[in-house]
Residue, then its C-alpha position, 0 to 999 in steps of 0.5 A: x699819800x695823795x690821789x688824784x680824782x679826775x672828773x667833777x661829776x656826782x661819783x668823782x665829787x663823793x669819793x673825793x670827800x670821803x678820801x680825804x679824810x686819809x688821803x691827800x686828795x686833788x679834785x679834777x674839774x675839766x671846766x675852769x668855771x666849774x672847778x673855780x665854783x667848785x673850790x670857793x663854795x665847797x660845793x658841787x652844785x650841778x652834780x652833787x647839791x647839798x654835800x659839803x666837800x671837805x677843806x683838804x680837797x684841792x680843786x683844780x682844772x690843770x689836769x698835770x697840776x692834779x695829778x702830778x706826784x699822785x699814788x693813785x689816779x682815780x677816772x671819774x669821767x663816763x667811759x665816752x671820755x674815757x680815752x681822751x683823758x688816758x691819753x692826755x695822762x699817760x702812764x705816769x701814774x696807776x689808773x683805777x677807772x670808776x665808770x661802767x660801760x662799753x665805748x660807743x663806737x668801739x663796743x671796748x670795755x675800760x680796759x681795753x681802752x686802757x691797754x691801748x692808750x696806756x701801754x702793756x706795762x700800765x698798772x690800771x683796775x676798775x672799782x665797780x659795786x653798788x655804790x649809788x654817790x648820793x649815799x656814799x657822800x653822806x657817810x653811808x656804808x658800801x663796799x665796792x671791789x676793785x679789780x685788776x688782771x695785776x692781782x698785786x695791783x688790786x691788792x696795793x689799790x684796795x688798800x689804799x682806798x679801803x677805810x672808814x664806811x667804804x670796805x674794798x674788796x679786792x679781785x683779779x677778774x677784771x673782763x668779769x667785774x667789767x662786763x658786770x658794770x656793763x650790762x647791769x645797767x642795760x638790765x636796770x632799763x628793763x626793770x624801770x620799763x617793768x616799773x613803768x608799766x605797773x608790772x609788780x614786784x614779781x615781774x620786777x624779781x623775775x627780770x632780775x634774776x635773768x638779767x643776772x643769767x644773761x650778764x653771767x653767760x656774756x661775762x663766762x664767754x669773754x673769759x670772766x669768773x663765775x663767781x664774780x657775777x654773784x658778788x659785789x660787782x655783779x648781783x649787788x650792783x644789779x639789785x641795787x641799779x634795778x631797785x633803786x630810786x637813785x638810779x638814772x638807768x631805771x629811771x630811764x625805763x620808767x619814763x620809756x614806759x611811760x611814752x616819752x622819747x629817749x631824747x627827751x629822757x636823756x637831756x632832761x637827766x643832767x647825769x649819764x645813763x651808761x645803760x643806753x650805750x651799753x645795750x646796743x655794744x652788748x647786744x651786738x657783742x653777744x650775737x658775735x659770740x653765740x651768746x642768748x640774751x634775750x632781755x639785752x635785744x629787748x631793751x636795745x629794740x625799745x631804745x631803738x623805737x623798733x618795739x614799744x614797751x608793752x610789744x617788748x615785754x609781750x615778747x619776752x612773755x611769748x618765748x617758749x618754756x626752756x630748762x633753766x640756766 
Protein backbone atom coordinates (compact mmCIF):
# COMPACT_ATOMS: atom_id res chain seq x y z
CA UNK A 1 0.00 0.00 0.00
CA UNK A 2 1.45 3.38 -0.59
CA UNK A 3 1.39 6.84 1.47
CA UNK A 4 2.09 10.01 0.64
CA UNK A 5 3.87 12.45 3.38
CA UNK A 6 3.55 15.71 2.17
CA UNK A 7 5.88 18.06 4.11
CA UNK A 8 9.54 17.68 5.04
CA UNK A 9 9.62 19.19 8.21
CA UNK A 10 10.71 17.11 11.59
CA UNK A 11 7.11 15.12 12.07
CA UNK A 12 6.44 14.52 8.29
CA UNK A 13 10.47 13.11 8.10
CA UNK A 14 9.80 10.67 11.27
CA UNK A 15 6.74 9.09 9.94
CA UNK A 16 8.08 8.55 6.67
CA UNK A 17 11.02 6.24 8.11
CA UNK A 18 9.03 4.46 10.36
CA UNK A 19 6.14 3.86 7.66
CA UNK A 20 8.36 2.63 5.48
CA UNK A 21 9.20 -0.48 6.81
CA UNK A 22 5.28 -1.59 5.85
CA UNK A 23 4.25 0.72 3.47
CA UNK A 24 5.45 1.94 0.15
CA UNK A 25 5.94 5.26 1.21
CA UNK A 26 6.85 8.98 -0.85
CA UNK A 27 8.33 11.93 1.08
CA UNK A 28 6.94 15.24 -0.09
CA UNK A 29 9.56 18.41 0.06
CA UNK A 30 7.84 21.82 -1.15
CA UNK A 31 11.69 22.98 -1.72
CA UNK A 32 13.53 21.26 -4.73
CA UNK A 33 16.78 21.98 -3.22
CA UNK A 34 15.59 20.46 -0.25
CA UNK A 35 13.89 17.46 -1.31
CA UNK A 36 16.99 16.86 -3.60
CA UNK A 37 19.25 16.91 -0.30
CA UNK A 38 17.14 15.25 1.28
CA UNK A 39 17.01 11.90 -1.29
CA UNK A 40 21.13 12.05 -1.97
CA UNK A 41 22.12 11.93 1.66
CA UNK A 42 19.51 10.32 3.42
CA UNK A 43 19.32 12.80 5.71
CA UNK A 44 16.94 15.85 6.89
CA UNK A 45 19.23 18.20 7.98
CA UNK A 46 17.57 21.21 8.80
CA UNK A 47 14.60 19.67 10.67
CA UNK A 48 15.52 16.00 11.77
CA UNK A 49 19.70 15.91 12.25
CA UNK A 50 20.97 12.75 12.91
CA UNK A 51 18.28 10.38 11.63
CA UNK A 52 18.92 8.37 8.91
CA UNK A 53 15.75 7.90 6.19
CA UNK A 54 15.31 4.49 5.21
CA UNK A 55 16.34 3.58 1.25
CA UNK A 56 12.61 2.90 0.23
CA UNK A 57 11.50 6.47 1.00
CA UNK A 58 10.95 8.40 -2.18
CA UNK A 59 11.77 11.99 -2.07
CA UNK A 60 10.04 13.96 -4.32
CA UNK A 61 9.10 17.94 -4.92
CA UNK A 62 6.32 17.20 -7.48
CA UNK A 63 3.22 17.25 -5.18
CA UNK A 64 0.96 15.08 -8.00
CA UNK A 65 4.10 12.70 -8.53
CA UNK A 66 3.73 12.24 -4.36
CA UNK A 67 0.81 11.54 -4.08
CA UNK A 68 -0.40 9.89 -7.37
CA UNK A 69 -2.05 6.07 -6.59
CA UNK A 70 -1.55 6.96 -2.91
CA UNK A 71 -4.01 4.98 -0.30
CA UNK A 72 -3.58 7.32 2.15
CA UNK A 73 -2.13 11.07 2.25
CA UNK A 74 -0.50 12.27 5.19
CA UNK A 75 -0.47 16.64 5.86
CA UNK A 76 2.62 17.19 7.68
CA UNK A 77 2.48 20.93 6.94
CA UNK A 78 1.74 23.22 10.03
CA UNK A 79 -1.88 24.31 9.82
CA UNK A 80 -1.12 27.92 8.33
CA UNK A 81 -0.04 25.86 5.14
CA UNK A 82 -2.65 23.76 5.57
CA UNK A 83 -5.48 25.00 2.95
CA UNK A 84 -3.35 25.88 0.20
CA UNK A 85 -2.01 22.44 0.21
CA UNK A 86 -5.72 20.79 0.18
CA UNK A 87 -6.61 22.57 -2.32
CA UNK A 88 -3.57 22.14 -4.84
CA UNK A 89 -4.46 18.01 -3.94
CA UNK A 90 -8.02 17.74 -4.04
CA UNK A 91 -9.96 14.94 -2.85
CA UNK A 92 -8.35 12.46 -4.77
CA UNK A 93 -7.15 10.56 -2.23
CA UNK A 94 -8.10 10.35 1.89
CA UNK A 95 -6.43 13.10 3.96
CA UNK A 96 -5.14 12.57 7.70
CA UNK A 97 -3.93 15.72 8.58
CA UNK A 98 -0.68 15.75 11.57
CA UNK A 99 -0.73 19.40 12.55
CA UNK A 100 -2.54 20.87 15.84
CA UNK A 101 -3.95 24.25 15.85
CA UNK A 102 -6.42 27.10 14.80
CA UNK A 103 -6.07 28.82 11.33
CA UNK A 104 -4.51 32.40 11.86
CA UNK A 105 -7.09 34.69 10.73
CA UNK A 106 -9.83 32.18 10.45
CA UNK A 107 -9.60 30.89 13.97
CA UNK A 108 -10.82 27.35 11.78
CA UNK A 109 -9.68 23.96 13.06
CA UNK A 110 -8.10 21.43 10.40
CA UNK A 111 -11.36 20.04 9.68
CA UNK A 112 -13.04 22.75 8.63
CA UNK A 113 -10.45 23.87 6.60
CA UNK A 114 -10.77 20.38 5.04
CA UNK A 115 -14.78 20.67 4.68
CA UNK A 116 -14.48 23.65 2.72
CA UNK A 117 -11.13 22.89 0.51
CA UNK A 118 -12.43 19.39 0.00
CA UNK A 119 -15.81 18.79 -0.15
CA UNK A 120 -18.61 16.94 2.04
CA UNK A 121 -17.99 13.53 0.34
CA UNK A 122 -13.90 13.93 1.27
CA UNK A 123 -12.70 11.09 3.85
CA UNK A 124 -10.18 13.08 6.02
CA UNK A 125 -9.06 12.73 10.15
CA UNK A 126 -6.59 14.19 12.24
CA UNK A 127 -3.59 11.64 14.06
CA UNK A 128 -2.95 13.63 17.15
CA UNK A 129 -1.30 12.27 20.57
CA UNK A 130 2.13 12.49 22.31
CA UNK A 131 4.40 12.10 19.85
CA UNK A 132 7.53 14.28 20.25
CA UNK A 133 9.50 13.34 15.99
CA UNK A 134 12.74 13.03 17.59
CA UNK A 135 11.83 9.92 19.71
CA UNK A 136 9.55 8.24 17.30
CA UNK A 137 12.38 8.43 14.63
CA UNK A 138 14.47 6.74 16.75
CA UNK A 139 12.07 3.74 17.38
CA UNK A 140 10.98 4.77 20.43
CA UNK A 141 7.52 3.41 21.43
CA UNK A 142 4.03 5.79 21.06
CA UNK A 143 0.63 5.45 20.60
CA UNK A 144 -1.33 8.18 18.82
CA UNK A 145 -5.09 8.24 17.97
CA UNK A 146 -6.41 8.98 14.59
CA UNK A 147 -9.77 10.42 14.71
CA UNK A 148 -12.46 10.88 11.96
CA UNK A 149 -16.43 12.16 12.00
CA UNK A 150 -16.21 8.82 9.50
CA UNK A 151 -16.11 6.29 12.17
CA UNK A 152 -15.18 3.63 9.37
CA UNK A 153 -12.54 6.04 8.10
CA UNK A 154 -10.85 6.15 11.38
CA UNK A 155 -10.99 2.78 11.64
CA UNK A 156 -9.53 1.95 7.70
CA UNK A 157 -6.56 4.71 8.57
CA UNK A 158 -5.57 3.46 12.09
CA UNK A 159 -5.20 0.20 10.36
CA UNK A 160 -3.28 0.94 7.99
CA UNK A 161 -0.77 3.31 9.78
CA UNK A 162 -1.00 1.17 13.10
CA UNK A 163 2.25 -1.29 13.43
CA UNK A 164 5.83 -1.90 14.72
CA UNK A 165 6.48 0.68 18.06
CA UNK A 166 3.68 3.08 16.73
CA UNK A 167 0.09 1.83 18.28
CA UNK A 168 -3.01 3.82 16.59
CA UNK A 169 -5.88 4.10 18.28
CA UNK A 170 -8.99 4.84 16.57
CA UNK A 171 -11.91 7.69 17.25
CA UNK A 172 -14.91 9.45 15.93
CA UNK A 173 -14.53 12.84 18.06
CA UNK A 174 -12.66 14.43 15.74
CA UNK A 175 -13.83 18.57 17.18
CA UNK A 176 -12.50 16.83 20.65
CA UNK A 177 -9.47 15.30 19.37
CA UNK A 178 -8.87 18.51 17.66
CA UNK A 179 -9.54 21.36 20.07
CA UNK A 180 -7.29 19.04 22.32
CA UNK A 181 -4.20 19.53 19.96
CA UNK A 182 -4.98 23.03 20.01
CA UNK A 183 -5.22 24.35 23.17
CA UNK A 184 -2.65 22.00 24.73
CA UNK A 185 -0.03 23.67 23.08
CA UNK A 186 -1.45 27.15 24.56
CA UNK A 187 -1.17 25.51 27.95
CA UNK A 188 2.44 24.08 27.28
CA UNK A 189 3.54 28.27 27.19
CA UNK A 190 2.21 28.64 30.43
CA UNK A 191 3.79 25.57 31.98
CA UNK A 192 7.15 26.81 30.21
CA UNK A 193 6.53 30.53 31.89
CA UNK A 194 5.98 28.35 35.13
CA UNK A 195 9.33 26.98 34.47
CA UNK A 196 11.15 29.98 33.61
CA UNK A 197 10.30 31.71 36.65
CA UNK A 198 11.36 28.97 38.76
CA UNK A 199 7.93 28.16 40.09
CA UNK A 200 8.46 24.49 41.12
CA UNK A 201 7.01 21.21 40.17
CA UNK A 202 3.62 21.99 42.27
CA UNK A 203 3.15 25.15 40.34
CA UNK A 204 3.78 23.36 37.19
CA UNK A 205 1.00 20.19 38.34
CA UNK A 206 -1.33 22.64 39.28
CA UNK A 207 -1.45 24.59 35.76
CA UNK A 208 -1.51 21.08 34.27
CA UNK A 209 -4.30 19.89 35.53
CA UNK A 210 -6.37 23.22 34.93
CA UNK A 211 -5.13 23.57 31.68
CA UNK A 212 -6.62 20.02 31.26
CA UNK A 213 -10.24 21.57 32.74
CA UNK A 214 -10.09 24.46 30.63
CA UNK A 215 -9.37 22.31 27.01
CA UNK A 216 -12.33 19.92 28.37
CA UNK A 217 -14.81 22.67 28.95
CA UNK A 218 -13.95 24.50 25.25
CA UNK A 219 -13.83 21.05 23.83
CA UNK A 220 -17.61 19.92 25.58
CA UNK A 221 -18.75 23.23 24.14
CA UNK A 222 -18.26 22.91 20.19
CA UNK A 223 -19.51 19.33 20.77
CA UNK A 224 -16.69 17.36 21.74
CA UNK A 225 -16.54 14.07 24.15
CA UNK A 226 -15.47 14.16 27.44
CA UNK A 227 -13.88 11.24 27.61
CA UNK A 228 -11.58 11.92 24.74
CA UNK A 229 -9.76 14.87 26.78
CA UNK A 230 -8.55 12.00 29.22
CA UNK A 231 -7.09 10.12 26.62
CA UNK A 232 -4.22 10.10 24.04
CA UNK A 233 -4.98 13.32 22.49
CA UNK A 234 -5.75 15.01 25.39
CA UNK A 235 -4.08 14.38 28.95
CA UNK A 236 -1.24 12.48 27.11
CA UNK A 237 -0.54 14.78 24.65
CA UNK A 238 -0.88 18.00 27.37
CA UNK A 239 1.84 16.25 29.81
CA UNK A 240 3.96 15.52 27.49
CA UNK A 241 3.88 19.21 25.46
CA UNK A 242 3.99 20.64 29.15
CA UNK A 243 6.87 18.49 30.45
CA UNK A 244 8.94 18.07 27.98
CA UNK A 245 12.31 19.26 26.98
CA UNK A 246 11.65 18.62 23.22
CA UNK A 247 8.65 20.68 23.08
CA UNK A 248 9.06 24.08 21.01
CA UNK A 249 5.69 25.59 22.99
CA UNK A 250 7.40 25.21 26.22
CA UNK A 251 10.27 26.19 25.17
CA UNK A 252 8.70 29.30 24.06
CA UNK A 253 7.56 29.96 27.83
CA UNK A 254 10.71 29.49 29.19
CA UNK A 255 12.29 32.12 27.13
CA UNK A 256 8.95 34.80 27.79
CA UNK A 257 10.05 33.94 31.17
CA UNK A 258 12.96 34.94 30.74
CA UNK A 259 12.52 38.44 29.28
CA UNK A 260 13.24 37.81 25.66
CA UNK A 261 10.95 39.26 22.93
CA UNK A 262 8.58 36.50 21.27
CA UNK A 263 10.06 37.85 18.09
CA UNK A 264 13.13 36.81 18.92
CA UNK A 265 11.79 33.44 20.25
CA UNK A 266 10.39 32.44 17.57
CA UNK A 267 12.75 33.07 14.63
CA UNK A 268 15.63 31.60 16.58
CA UNK A 269 13.14 28.37 17.02
CA UNK A 270 13.49 27.04 13.00
CA UNK A 271 10.64 25.02 14.05
CA UNK A 272 6.57 26.16 14.80
CA UNK A 273 5.01 26.93 17.73
CA UNK A 274 1.38 26.17 17.19
CA UNK A 275 0.69 27.49 20.59
CA UNK A 276 1.49 31.03 19.84
CA UNK A 277 -1.32 31.01 17.11
CA UNK A 278 -3.59 28.81 19.02
CA UNK A 279 -3.86 31.20 22.06
CA UNK A 280 -5.27 34.29 20.66
CA UNK A 281 -7.91 31.95 18.11
CA UNK A 282 -8.92 30.13 21.22
CA UNK A 283 -9.11 32.78 23.80
CA UNK A 284 -11.42 34.50 21.33
CA UNK A 285 -13.23 31.37 20.59
CA UNK A 286 -14.17 30.79 24.09
CA UNK A 287 -15.34 34.27 24.93
CA UNK A 288 -17.94 34.03 21.92
CA UNK A 289 -19.20 30.65 23.62
CA UNK A 290 -19.21 31.60 27.30
CA UNK A 291 -16.65 29.85 27.92
CA UNK A 292 -14.27 30.58 31.33
CA UNK A 293 -10.68 30.27 30.67
CA UNK A 294 -8.67 31.98 32.50
CA UNK A 295 -5.06 30.23 31.89
CA UNK A 296 -5.88 30.77 27.89
CA UNK A 297 -6.40 34.82 28.33
CA UNK A 298 -3.03 34.63 30.42
CA UNK A 299 -0.73 33.41 28.26
CA UNK A 300 -2.59 35.28 25.19
CA UNK A 301 -2.17 38.60 27.41
CA UNK A 302 1.83 37.53 27.97
CA UNK A 303 2.08 36.90 24.21
CA UNK A 304 0.44 39.94 23.63
CA UNK A 305 3.09 42.09 25.79
CA UNK A 306 0.06 43.43 27.75
CA UNK A 307 1.24 41.46 30.86
CA UNK A 308 4.63 40.45 31.59
CA UNK A 309 5.05 36.90 33.13
CA UNK A 310 5.40 37.34 36.55
CA UNK A 311 1.95 40.47 36.41
CA UNK A 312 0.22 37.18 34.43
CA UNK A 313 0.72 34.77 36.96
CA UNK A 314 0.22 37.30 40.02
CA UNK A 315 -3.38 37.28 38.41
CA UNK A 316 -4.06 33.86 37.82
CA UNK A 317 -2.97 33.54 41.89
CA UNK A 318 -5.23 36.58 42.90
CA UNK A 319 -8.68 35.14 41.23
CA UNK A 320 -11.20 34.36 44.03
CA UNK A 321 -11.75 30.63 45.73
CA UNK A 322 -14.33 28.85 43.56
CA UNK A 323 -15.83 24.88 43.47
CA UNK A 324 -13.67 22.97 41.52
CA UNK A 325 -14.82 21.83 37.93
Amino acid sequence: MKAAVLGAGAWGTAISGVLAARLDVTLWARDAAQAKSIATTRRNARYLPGFELPATVKVSADLAEAANNAQLVLAATPVAGLRELLKQLGAKAPVVWLCKGFEEGSGELPHQIAAATLGAKARYGALSGPSFAEEVARGLPCALTLASSDAAFAKEAATMLHGGRMRVYYSADLVGVEIAGAVKNVMAIAAGISDGLGLGLNARAALITRGLAEITRLGVALGGQPETFMGLAGAGDLILTATGDLSRNRRVGMELARGRLLKDIVANLGHVAEGVHSAREAAKLAKARGVEMPVTEAVTAVLEARLTPAAAVERLLARESKMER
